[in-house]
N, C-alpha and C positions, 0 to 999 in steps of 0.2 A: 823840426819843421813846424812851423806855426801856421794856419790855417784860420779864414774868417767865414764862417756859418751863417746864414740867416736865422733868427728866432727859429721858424716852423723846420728848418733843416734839425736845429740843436734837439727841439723837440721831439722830432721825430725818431731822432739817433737816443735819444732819453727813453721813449716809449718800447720800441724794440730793445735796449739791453734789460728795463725795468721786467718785458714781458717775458722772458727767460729764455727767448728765442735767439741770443748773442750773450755772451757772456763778459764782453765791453764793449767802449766804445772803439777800439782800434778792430776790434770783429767786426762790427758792423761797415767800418768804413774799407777795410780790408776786401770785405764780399763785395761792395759797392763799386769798387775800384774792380774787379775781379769780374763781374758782371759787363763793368764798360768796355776791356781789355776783349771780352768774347766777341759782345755786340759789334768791334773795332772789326773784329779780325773777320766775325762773318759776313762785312759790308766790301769785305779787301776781295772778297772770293767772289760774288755776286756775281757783278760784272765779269769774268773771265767763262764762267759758266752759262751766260744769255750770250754768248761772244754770237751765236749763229743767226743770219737777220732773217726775218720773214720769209722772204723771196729765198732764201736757199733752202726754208722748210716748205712750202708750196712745190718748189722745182722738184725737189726727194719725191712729193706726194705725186705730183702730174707726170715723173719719167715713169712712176708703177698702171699709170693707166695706159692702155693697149690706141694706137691711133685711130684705131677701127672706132672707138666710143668717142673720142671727141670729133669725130666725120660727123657723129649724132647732134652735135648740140649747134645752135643756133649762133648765126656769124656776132648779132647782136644781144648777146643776154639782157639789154636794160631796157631793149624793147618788149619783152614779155615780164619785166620785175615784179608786178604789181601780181601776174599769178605767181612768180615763184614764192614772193614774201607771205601774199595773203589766200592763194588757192582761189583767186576768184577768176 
């Protein structure tokens, strides 16, 4: 397989086998490759994992509060904002 590099790419793959940190260039590109292959698979799971939206983590938290406390709270919360945000 033949592959085209940028100068600062070739360089870069030059710098690391030079520093002793890869013992060629097929290691260096190997790990690189190896690297992406992770990044791939951890963006694949991401999404299946946030699957749950807002509104059904709010609903979980409002069925644990008892009716009797939200009797307490005011019909319009944005009529008072300005003390809940700023206490004044």
């Amino acid at each position: 397989m033949n592959i085209s590099l940028s100068p600062e790419l070739e360089r870069l793959i030059a710098e690391k086998v030079r520093s002793g940190q890869y013992r060629s260039v097929d290691e260096v590109i190997r790990q690189g490759l190896e690297l992406l292959q992770a990044k791939d698979a951890a963006t694949q799971v991401a999404p299946s994992a946030t699957s749950i939206s807002l509104a059904d983590i709010f609903e979980a938290i409002a069925s644990d509060v008892p009716e009797s406390e939200w009797a307490h709270l005011p019909s319009d919360l944005s009529k008072n904002l300005d003390r809940y945000l700023y206490g004044s």
